[in-house]
N, C-alpha and C positions, 0 to 999 in steps of 0.2 A: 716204154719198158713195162714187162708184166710184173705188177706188185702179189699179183695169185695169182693160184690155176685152177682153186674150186670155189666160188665159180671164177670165170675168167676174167681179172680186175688189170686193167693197163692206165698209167700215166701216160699221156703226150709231153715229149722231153725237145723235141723236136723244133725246128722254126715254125711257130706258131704264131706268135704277136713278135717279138723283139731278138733282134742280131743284129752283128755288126758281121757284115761278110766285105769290108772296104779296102780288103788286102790279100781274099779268099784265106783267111783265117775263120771265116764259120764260127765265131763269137757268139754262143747261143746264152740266153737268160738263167737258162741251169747253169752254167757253166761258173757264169759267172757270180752265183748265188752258192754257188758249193768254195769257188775261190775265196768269195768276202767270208763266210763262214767259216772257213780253214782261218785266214787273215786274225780274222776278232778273236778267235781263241789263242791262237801265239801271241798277238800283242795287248792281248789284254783289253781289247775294245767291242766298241759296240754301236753297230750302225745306225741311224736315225734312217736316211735317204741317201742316194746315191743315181748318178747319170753317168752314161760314159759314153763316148762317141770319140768318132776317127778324126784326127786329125794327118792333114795329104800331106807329100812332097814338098818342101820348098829348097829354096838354093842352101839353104843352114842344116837341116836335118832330116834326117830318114822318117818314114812315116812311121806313127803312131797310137795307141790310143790317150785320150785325157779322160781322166775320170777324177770328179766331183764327187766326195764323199762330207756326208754331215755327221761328223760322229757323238754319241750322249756323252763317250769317256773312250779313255784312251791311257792306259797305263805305260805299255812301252813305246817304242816310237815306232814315226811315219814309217821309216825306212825299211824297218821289220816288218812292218804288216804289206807292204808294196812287194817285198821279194818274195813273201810267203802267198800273196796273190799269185803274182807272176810263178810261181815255182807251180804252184794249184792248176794253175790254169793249162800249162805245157803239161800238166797230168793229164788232166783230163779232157785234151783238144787238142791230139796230134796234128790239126793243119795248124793250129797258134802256135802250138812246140816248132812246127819246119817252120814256119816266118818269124817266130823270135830266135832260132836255131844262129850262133853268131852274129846276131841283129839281121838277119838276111833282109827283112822285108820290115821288121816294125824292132822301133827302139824302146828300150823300158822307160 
Protein backbone atom coordinates (compact mmCIF):
# COMPACT_ATOMS: atom_id res chain seq x y z
CA UNK A 1 0.00 0.00 0.00
CA UNK A 2 1.21 3.61 -0.87
CA UNK A 3 2.00 5.58 2.31
CA UNK A 4 2.98 8.84 -0.35
CA UNK A 5 2.83 9.90 -3.70
CA UNK A 6 5.74 12.67 -3.48
CA UNK A 7 7.94 10.85 -3.76
CA UNK A 8 6.50 7.58 -4.16
CA UNK A 9 6.68 5.69 -0.62
CA UNK A 10 4.86 2.04 -0.43
CA UNK A 11 4.63 -0.56 2.54
CA UNK A 12 4.59 -4.31 1.53
CA UNK A 13 1.32 -5.54 3.44
CA UNK A 14 1.35 -8.60 1.37
CA UNK A 15 2.60 -12.48 2.02
CA UNK A 16 5.91 -11.69 2.57
CA UNK A 17 7.45 -13.72 5.49
CA UNK A 18 4.40 -14.99 7.61
CA UNK A 19 0.44 -16.46 6.72
CA UNK A 20 -1.61 -18.82 7.55
CA UNK A 21 -3.36 -19.63 4.20
CA UNK A 22 -4.41 -23.64 5.91
CA UNK A 23 -8.04 -23.10 5.10
CA UNK A 24 -7.57 -20.52 2.09
CA UNK A 25 -8.37 -17.84 4.75
CA UNK A 26 -5.09 -15.74 3.68
CA UNK A 27 -4.25 -14.89 7.34
CA UNK A 28 -1.67 -12.25 6.62
CA UNK A 29 0.82 -10.78 9.72
CA UNK A 30 -0.90 -7.22 9.04
CA UNK A 31 -3.88 -8.68 9.59
CA UNK A 32 -3.22 -10.09 12.23
CA UNK A 33 -1.32 -7.16 13.95
CA UNK A 34 -4.11 -4.68 13.22
CA UNK A 35 -6.54 -7.45 15.06
CA UNK A 36 -4.28 -7.73 18.33
CA UNK A 37 -4.14 -3.99 18.36
CA UNK A 38 -7.95 -3.39 17.89
CA UNK A 39 -7.91 -6.60 20.75
CA UNK A 40 -5.57 -4.61 23.53
CA UNK A 41 -7.25 -1.35 23.29
CA UNK A 42 -10.95 -2.88 24.08
CA UNK A 43 -9.57 -5.14 26.77
CA UNK A 44 -7.47 -3.23 28.22
CA UNK A 45 -4.30 -5.25 27.43
CA UNK A 46 -1.03 -5.46 26.12
CA UNK A 47 0.80 -7.93 24.21
CA UNK A 48 4.45 -9.21 25.12
CA UNK A 49 4.49 -12.14 22.11
CA UNK A 50 2.32 -13.96 20.46
CA UNK A 51 2.16 -17.28 17.77
CA UNK A 52 -0.61 -18.55 16.02
CA UNK A 53 -1.06 -21.48 13.73
CA UNK A 54 -3.79 -23.81 12.18
CA UNK A 55 -4.94 -26.31 13.85
CA UNK A 56 -6.71 -29.32 10.97
CA UNK A 57 -9.85 -31.53 11.13
CA UNK A 58 -10.35 -34.16 13.52
CA UNK A 59 -13.49 -36.28 14.24
CA UNK A 60 -14.37 -33.60 17.39
CA UNK A 61 -14.06 -30.24 15.71
CA UNK A 62 -13.97 -28.00 12.71
CA UNK A 63 -10.76 -26.54 11.80
CA UNK A 64 -9.18 -23.70 13.42
CA UNK A 65 -6.68 -21.32 14.45
CA UNK A 66 -4.83 -21.51 18.15
CA UNK A 67 -3.03 -18.67 19.03
CA UNK A 68 -0.51 -18.21 22.08
CA UNK A 69 -0.56 -14.91 23.44
CA UNK A 70 1.93 -13.58 26.26
CA UNK A 71 0.16 -10.71 27.69
CA UNK A 72 2.20 -7.85 30.26
CA UNK A 73 -1.54 -6.84 31.57
CA UNK A 74 -4.85 -7.49 30.80
CA UNK A 75 -7.68 -5.55 32.48
CA UNK A 76 -10.67 -7.10 30.94
CA UNK A 77 -11.15 -10.35 30.00
CA UNK A 78 -9.90 -13.30 27.54
CA UNK A 79 -13.16 -13.43 25.95
CA UNK A 80 -13.48 -9.78 25.10
CA UNK A 81 -10.26 -9.42 23.63
CA UNK A 82 -10.84 -13.00 21.43
CA UNK A 83 -14.26 -11.61 19.86
CA UNK A 84 -12.78 -8.16 19.18
CA UNK A 85 -9.92 -10.17 17.37
CA UNK A 86 -11.98 -12.40 15.60
CA UNK A 87 -14.57 -9.42 14.87
CA UNK A 88 -11.03 -7.46 13.50
CA UNK A 89 -9.98 -9.85 11.66
CA UNK A 90 -13.49 -10.73 9.32
CA UNK A 91 -12.92 -6.71 8.84
CA UNK A 92 -10.18 -6.79 7.42
CA UNK A 93 -9.88 -10.32 5.50
CA UNK A 94 -12.83 -10.99 3.57
CA UNK A 95 -11.47 -14.75 2.86
CA UNK A 96 -11.32 -15.15 7.04
CA UNK A 97 -14.92 -13.38 7.14
CA UNK A 98 -16.25 -16.30 4.36
CA UNK A 99 -14.61 -19.33 6.51
CA UNK A 100 -15.54 -17.89 9.79
CA UNK A 101 -18.89 -16.90 7.94
CA UNK A 102 -21.46 -19.47 10.30
CA UNK A 103 -18.17 -21.39 11.35
CA UNK A 104 -18.17 -22.68 7.57
CA UNK A 105 -14.62 -23.76 7.47
CA UNK A 106 -12.68 -22.39 10.91
CA UNK A 107 -14.30 -22.44 14.54
CA UNK A 108 -13.54 -19.37 16.89
Amino acid sequence: RFTNNRPYKFVITGRTKHFINAFGEELIIDNAEKGLAKACVAAGAQVCEYSVAPVFMDKNAKCRHQWLIEFAQMQDSVATFAVVLDDTLKEVNSDYEAKRSKNAAINL
